[in-house]
C-alpha positions as CSV (number, residue, x, y, z in Angstrom):
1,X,-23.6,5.9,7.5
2,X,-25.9,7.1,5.1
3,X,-23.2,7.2,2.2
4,X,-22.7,3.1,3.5
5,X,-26.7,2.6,2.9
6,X,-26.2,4.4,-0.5
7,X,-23.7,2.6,-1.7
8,X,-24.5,-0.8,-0.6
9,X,-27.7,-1.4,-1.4
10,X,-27.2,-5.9,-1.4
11,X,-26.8,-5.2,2.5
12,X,-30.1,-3.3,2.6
13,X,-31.9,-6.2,1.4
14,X,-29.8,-9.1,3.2
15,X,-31.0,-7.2,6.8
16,X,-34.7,-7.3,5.4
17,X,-34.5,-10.4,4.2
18,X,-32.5,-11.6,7.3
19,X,-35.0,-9.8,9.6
20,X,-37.8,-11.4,8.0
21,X,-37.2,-14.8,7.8
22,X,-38.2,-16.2,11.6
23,X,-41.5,-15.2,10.7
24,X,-41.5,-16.6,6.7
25,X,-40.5,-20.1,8.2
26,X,-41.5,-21.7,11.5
27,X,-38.9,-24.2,11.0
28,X,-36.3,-23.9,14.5
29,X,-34.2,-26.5,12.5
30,X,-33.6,-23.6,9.4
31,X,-33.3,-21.3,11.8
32,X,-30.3,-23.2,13.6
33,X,-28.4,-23.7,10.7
34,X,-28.9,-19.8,9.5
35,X,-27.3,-18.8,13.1
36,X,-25.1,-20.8,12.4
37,X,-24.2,-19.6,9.0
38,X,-24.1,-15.9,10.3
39,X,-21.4,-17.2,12.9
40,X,-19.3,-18.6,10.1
41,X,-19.6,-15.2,8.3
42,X,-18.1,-13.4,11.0
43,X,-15.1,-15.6,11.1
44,X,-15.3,-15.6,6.9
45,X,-14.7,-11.8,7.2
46,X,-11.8,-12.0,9.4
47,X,-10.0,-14.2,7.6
48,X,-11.0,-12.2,4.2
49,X,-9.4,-8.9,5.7
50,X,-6.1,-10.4,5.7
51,X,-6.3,-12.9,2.6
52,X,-8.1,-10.7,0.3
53,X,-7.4,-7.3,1.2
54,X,-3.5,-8.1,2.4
55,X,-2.8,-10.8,0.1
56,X,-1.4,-12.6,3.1
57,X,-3.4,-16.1,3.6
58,X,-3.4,-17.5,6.8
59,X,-4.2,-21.0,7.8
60,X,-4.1,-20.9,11.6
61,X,-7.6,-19.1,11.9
62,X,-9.6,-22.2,12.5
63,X,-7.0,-22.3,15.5
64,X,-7.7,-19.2,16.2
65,X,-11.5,-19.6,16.3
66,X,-11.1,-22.8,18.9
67,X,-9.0,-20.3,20.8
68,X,-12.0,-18.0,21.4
69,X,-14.4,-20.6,21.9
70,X,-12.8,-22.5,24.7
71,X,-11.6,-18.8,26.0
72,X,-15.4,-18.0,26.8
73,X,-15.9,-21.6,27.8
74,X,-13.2,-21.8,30.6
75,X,-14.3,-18.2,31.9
76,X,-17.9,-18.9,32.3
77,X,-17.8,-22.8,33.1
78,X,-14.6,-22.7,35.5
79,X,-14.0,-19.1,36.7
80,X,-17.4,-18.1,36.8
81,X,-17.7,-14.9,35.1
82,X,-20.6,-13.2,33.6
83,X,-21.2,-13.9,29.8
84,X,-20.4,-10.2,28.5
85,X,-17.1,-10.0,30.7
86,X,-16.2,-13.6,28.9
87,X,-17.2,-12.6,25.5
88,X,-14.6,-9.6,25.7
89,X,-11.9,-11.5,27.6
90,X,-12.4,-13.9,25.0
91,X,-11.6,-11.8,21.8
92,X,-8.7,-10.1,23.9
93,X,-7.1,-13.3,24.8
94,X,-6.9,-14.4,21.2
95,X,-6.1,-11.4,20.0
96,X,-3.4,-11.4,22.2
97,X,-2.5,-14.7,21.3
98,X,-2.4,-13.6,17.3
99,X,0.1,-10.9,18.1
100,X,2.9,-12.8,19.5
101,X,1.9,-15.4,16.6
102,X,1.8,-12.9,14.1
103,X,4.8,-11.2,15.4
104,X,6.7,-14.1,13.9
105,X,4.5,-15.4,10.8
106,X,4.7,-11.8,9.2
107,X,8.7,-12.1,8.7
108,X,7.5,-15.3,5.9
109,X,5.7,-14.3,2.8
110,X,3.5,-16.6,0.4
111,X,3.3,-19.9,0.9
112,X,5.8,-19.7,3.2
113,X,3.4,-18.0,5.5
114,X,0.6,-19.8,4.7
115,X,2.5,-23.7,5.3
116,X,4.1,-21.8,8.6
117,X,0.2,-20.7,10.1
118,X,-0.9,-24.0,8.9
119,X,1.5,-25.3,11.6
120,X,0.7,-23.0,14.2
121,X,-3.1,-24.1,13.4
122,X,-2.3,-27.6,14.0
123,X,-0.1,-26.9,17.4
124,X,-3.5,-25.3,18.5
125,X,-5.5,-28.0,17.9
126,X,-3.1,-30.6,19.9
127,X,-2.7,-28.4,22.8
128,X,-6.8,-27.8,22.8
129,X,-6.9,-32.2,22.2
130,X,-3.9,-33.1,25.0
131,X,-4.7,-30.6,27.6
132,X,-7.2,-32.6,29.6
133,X,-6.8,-30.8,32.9
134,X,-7.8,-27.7,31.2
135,X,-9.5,-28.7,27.9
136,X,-10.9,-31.6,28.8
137,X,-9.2,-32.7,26.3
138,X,-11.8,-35.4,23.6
139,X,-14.6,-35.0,26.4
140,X,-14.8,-31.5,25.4
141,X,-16.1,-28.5,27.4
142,X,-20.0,-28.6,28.5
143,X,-22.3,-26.8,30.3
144,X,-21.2,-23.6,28.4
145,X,-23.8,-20.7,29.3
146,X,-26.2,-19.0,26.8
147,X,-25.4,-15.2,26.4
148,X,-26.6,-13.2,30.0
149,X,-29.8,-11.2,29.7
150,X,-29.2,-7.1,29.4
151,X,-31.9,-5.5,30.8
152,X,-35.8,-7.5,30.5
153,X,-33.6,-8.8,27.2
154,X,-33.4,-12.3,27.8
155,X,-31.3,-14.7,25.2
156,X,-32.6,-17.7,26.0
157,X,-34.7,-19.0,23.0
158,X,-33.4,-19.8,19.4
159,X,-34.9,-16.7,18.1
160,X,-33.1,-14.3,20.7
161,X,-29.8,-15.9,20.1
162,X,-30.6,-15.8,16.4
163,X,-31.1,-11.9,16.4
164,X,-28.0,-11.5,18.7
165,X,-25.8,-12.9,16.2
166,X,-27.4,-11.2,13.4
167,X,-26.8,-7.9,15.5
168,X,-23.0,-9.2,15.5
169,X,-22.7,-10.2,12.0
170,X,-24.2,-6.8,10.8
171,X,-21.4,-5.0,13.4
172,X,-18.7,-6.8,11.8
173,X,-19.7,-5.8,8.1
174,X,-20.4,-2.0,9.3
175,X,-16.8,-2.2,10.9
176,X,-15.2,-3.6,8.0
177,X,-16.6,-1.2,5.3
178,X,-15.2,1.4,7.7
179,X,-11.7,-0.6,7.3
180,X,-11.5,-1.6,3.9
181,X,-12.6,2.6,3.0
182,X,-10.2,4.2,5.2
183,X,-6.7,5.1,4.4
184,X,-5.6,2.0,6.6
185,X,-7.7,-0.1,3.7
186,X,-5.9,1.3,1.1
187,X,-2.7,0.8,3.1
188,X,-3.8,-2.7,3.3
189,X,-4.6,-3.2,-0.7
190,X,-1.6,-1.4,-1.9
191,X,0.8,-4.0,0.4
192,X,-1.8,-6.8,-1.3
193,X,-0.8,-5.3,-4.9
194,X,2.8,-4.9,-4.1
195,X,5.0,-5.3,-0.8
196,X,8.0,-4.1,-2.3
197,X,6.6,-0.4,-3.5
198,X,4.7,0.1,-0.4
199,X,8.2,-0.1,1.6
200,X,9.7,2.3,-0.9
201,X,6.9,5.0,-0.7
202,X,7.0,5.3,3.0
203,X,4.4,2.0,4.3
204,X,5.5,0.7,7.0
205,X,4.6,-2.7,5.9
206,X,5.1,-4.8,8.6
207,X,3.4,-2.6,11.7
208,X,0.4,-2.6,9.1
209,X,0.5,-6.7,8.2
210,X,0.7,-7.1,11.9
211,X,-2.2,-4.6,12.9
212,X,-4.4,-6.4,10.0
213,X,-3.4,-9.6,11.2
214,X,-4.6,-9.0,15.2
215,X,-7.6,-7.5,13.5
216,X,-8.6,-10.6,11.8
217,X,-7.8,-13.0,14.9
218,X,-10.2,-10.5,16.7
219,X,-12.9,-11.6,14.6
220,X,-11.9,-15.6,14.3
221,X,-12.4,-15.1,18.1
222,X,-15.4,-13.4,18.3
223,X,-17.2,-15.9,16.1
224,X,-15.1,-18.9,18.0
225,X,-17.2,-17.3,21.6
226,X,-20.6,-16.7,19.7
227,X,-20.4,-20.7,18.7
228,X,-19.5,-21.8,22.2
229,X,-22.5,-19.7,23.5
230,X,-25.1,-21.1,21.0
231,X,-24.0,-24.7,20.8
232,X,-23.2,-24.8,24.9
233,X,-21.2,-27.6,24.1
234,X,-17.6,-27.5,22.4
235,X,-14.7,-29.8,21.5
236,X,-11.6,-30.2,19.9
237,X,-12.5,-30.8,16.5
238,X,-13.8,-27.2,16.3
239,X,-9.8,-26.1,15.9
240,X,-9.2,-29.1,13.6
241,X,-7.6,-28.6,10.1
242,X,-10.7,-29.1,8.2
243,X,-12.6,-25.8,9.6
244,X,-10.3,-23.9,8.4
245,X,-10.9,-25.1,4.5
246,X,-14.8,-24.8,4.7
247,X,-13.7,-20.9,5.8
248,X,-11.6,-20.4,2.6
249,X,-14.5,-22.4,0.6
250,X,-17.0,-19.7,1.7
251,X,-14.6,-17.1,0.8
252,X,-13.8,-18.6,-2.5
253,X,-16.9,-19.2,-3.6
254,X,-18.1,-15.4,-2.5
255,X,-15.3,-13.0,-3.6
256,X,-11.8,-12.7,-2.3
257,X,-11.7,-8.9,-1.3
258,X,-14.9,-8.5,-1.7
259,X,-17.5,-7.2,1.1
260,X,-20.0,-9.4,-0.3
261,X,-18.2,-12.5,-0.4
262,X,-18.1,-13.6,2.7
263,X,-22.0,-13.4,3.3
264,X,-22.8,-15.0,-0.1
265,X,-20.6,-18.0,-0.2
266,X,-21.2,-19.1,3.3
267,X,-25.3,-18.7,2.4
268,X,-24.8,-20.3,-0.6
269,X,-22.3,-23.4,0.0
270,X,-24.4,-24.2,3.8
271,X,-27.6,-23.7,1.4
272,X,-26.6,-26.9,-0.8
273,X,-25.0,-29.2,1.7
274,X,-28.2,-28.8,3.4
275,X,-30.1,-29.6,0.2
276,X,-28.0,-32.1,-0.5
277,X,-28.0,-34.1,3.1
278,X,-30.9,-36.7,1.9
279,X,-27.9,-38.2,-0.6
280,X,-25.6,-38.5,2.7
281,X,-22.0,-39.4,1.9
282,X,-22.5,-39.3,-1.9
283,X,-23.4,-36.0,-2.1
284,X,-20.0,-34.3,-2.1
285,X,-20.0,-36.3,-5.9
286,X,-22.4,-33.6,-7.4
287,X,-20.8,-30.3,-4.8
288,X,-17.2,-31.6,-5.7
289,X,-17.8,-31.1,-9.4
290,X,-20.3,-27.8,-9.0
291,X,-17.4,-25.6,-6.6
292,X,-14.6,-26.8,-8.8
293,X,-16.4,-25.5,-12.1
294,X,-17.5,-22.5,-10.1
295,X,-14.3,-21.6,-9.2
296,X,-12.8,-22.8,-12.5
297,X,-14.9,-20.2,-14.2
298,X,-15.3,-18.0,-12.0
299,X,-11.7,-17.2,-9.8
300,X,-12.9,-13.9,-8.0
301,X,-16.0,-15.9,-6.8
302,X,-19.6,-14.9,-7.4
303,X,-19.5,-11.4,-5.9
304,X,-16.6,-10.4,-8.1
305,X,-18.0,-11.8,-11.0
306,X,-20.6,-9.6,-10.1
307,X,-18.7,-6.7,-9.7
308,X,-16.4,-7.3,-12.9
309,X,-19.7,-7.6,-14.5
310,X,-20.9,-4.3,-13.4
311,X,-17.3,-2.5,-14.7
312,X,-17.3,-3.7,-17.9
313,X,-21.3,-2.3,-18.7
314,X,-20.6,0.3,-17.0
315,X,-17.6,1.0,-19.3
316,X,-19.5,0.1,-22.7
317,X,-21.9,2.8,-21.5
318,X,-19.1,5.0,-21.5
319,X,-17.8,3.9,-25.3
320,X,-21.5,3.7,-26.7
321,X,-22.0,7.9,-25.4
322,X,-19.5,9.9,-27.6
323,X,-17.7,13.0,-25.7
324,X,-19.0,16.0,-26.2
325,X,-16.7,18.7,-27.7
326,X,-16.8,21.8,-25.8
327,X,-18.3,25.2,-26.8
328,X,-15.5,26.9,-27.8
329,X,-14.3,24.3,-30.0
330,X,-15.3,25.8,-33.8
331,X,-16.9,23.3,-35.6
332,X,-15.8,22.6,-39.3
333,X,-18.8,23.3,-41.2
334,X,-19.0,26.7,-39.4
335,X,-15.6,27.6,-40.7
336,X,-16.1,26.6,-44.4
337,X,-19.7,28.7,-44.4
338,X,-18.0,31.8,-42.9
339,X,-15.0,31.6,-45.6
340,X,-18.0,31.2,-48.4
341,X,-19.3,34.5,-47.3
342,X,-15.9,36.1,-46.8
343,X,-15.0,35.4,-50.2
């Protein structure tokens, strides 16, 4: 844990700075959006374990995420269950449902996997639209619960809800740190960097693109209940085609493979929708242009320009300091002065 502080000092001041805020702005509409923001995040990192650290990018997540939201909606609204019991059914059902999913996806590779999950993503959203007797098909699913009180710990109020997420969003990045530094990390980078030479040093590839692959519908799911539980209200659209491109925006515009990413291109692309919303439907003329040149110039987003940054000074450091000979190297001068006196 400590080492994780150490090393990651951007976190240290995102939890400050996150901590903070409810008390720098009064503003319950800011403080809507940034819950929001923090439940996107979540669902960013999923998706970024298995896109950026497994090379594999799936298009069925915003399937996935609609999967966990009406999950924790149908077990609160019709079977009755308490909140806590849901959330956890919730990310079990979907996770379940990613397995058998993924059990077929993972045998397709590039954009064959990623036109076969944008399928699967699609089948989600119909069943979730045409299932009225379950569904409730365009009427949607009201009446959702707020998360159950623990203790005198009530979750009632913005604020409460707001640090619950935040509590979940911070879980997530402490549990993916732990992933992406582990020797199941590296198993996942070196299957990213090549497929092939993994299976020929002993990887066994597909057990580990499928265990990534659950892993990152866990989280899709997780963020899908959170959003049910906040909003209280939830419809199809939530699984439609479109959710699933602002995720891979926010992970564009952040860092693929990055830690960072996720938290810095979801702040930064809900930051300027929301500064742009008094220019209503003409504002995607000025953010079309800025995210294209962004990612033009910038391909491994902000936090790996960042980090690419940070390499290359740290590297002229390295050529600016010359190597020191060692000790028992005989310099040249020494040897000339000693044959003087010899002779």
């Amino acid at each position: 844990m400590g080492a994780f502080l150490r090393k990651r000092g951007w976190l240290i001041g995102f939890v400050l700075l996150a901590v903070v805020f409810p008390f720098l702005s009064q503003n319950d509409y800011f403080l809507h959006v940034l819950t929001l923001a923090f439940i996107w995040m979540i669902a960013v990192y999923g998706l970024n374990l298995l896109a950026g650290y497994t090379g594999y990018l799936s298009l069925a997540h915003a399937g996935f995420f609609a999967i966990g939201a009406y999950a924790l909606g149908l077990l609160t609204v019709k079977a009755g269950l308490n909140y806590w019991i849901a959330l956890v059914l919730a990310c079990v059902i979907t996770s379940a449902i990613g397995f058998v999913v993924g059990l077929v996806a993972l045998r397709t590779r590039e954009h064959f996997f990623a036109i076969y999950t944008l399928c699967v993503g699609y089948i989600i959203y119909l069943v979730i639209d045409k299932w009225d007797s379950l569904t409730g098909g365009v009427r949607g699913l009201i009446g959702i619960p707020a998360p159950a009180a623990i203790g005198p710990i009530s979750f009632e109020t913005p604020l409460s809800q707001y640090y619950l997420i935040l509590f979940f969003l911070l879980a997530t990045i402490f549990v993916m740190y732990r992933i992406v530094h582990s020797l199941s990390g590296r198993t996942f980078i070196a299957i990213r960097n090549s497929e092939d030479l993994a299976q020929t040093i002993g990887i066994s590839t597909m057990k580990n693109k499928l265990l990534v692959f659950v892993l990152s519908t866990f989280f899709a799911g997780l963020a899908g209940a959170l959003y049910a539980s906040f909003i209280r209200f939830i419809g199809p659209d939530i699984g439609y085609i479109t959710i699933i491109f602002d995720f891979l925006t926010y992970l564009l515009v952040g860092g693929l493979g990055t830690l960072a990413g996720p938290i810095v291109g979801t702040f930064l692309i809900v930051s300027v929708s929301q500064s742009l919303q008094f220019l209503q439907d003409y504002r995607m003329l000025i953010f079309g242009p800025l995210l294209t040149l962004l990612i033009i110039f910038y391909p491994r987003g902000i936090a790996g320009a960042y980090l690419d940054f940070r390499m290359k000074r740290k590297a002229k450091k390295k050529k600016a300091v010359p190597p020191k000979k060692p000790s028992y190297v005989r310099q040249p001068q020494e040897d000339s002065e000693k044959k003087v006196k010899e002779g």
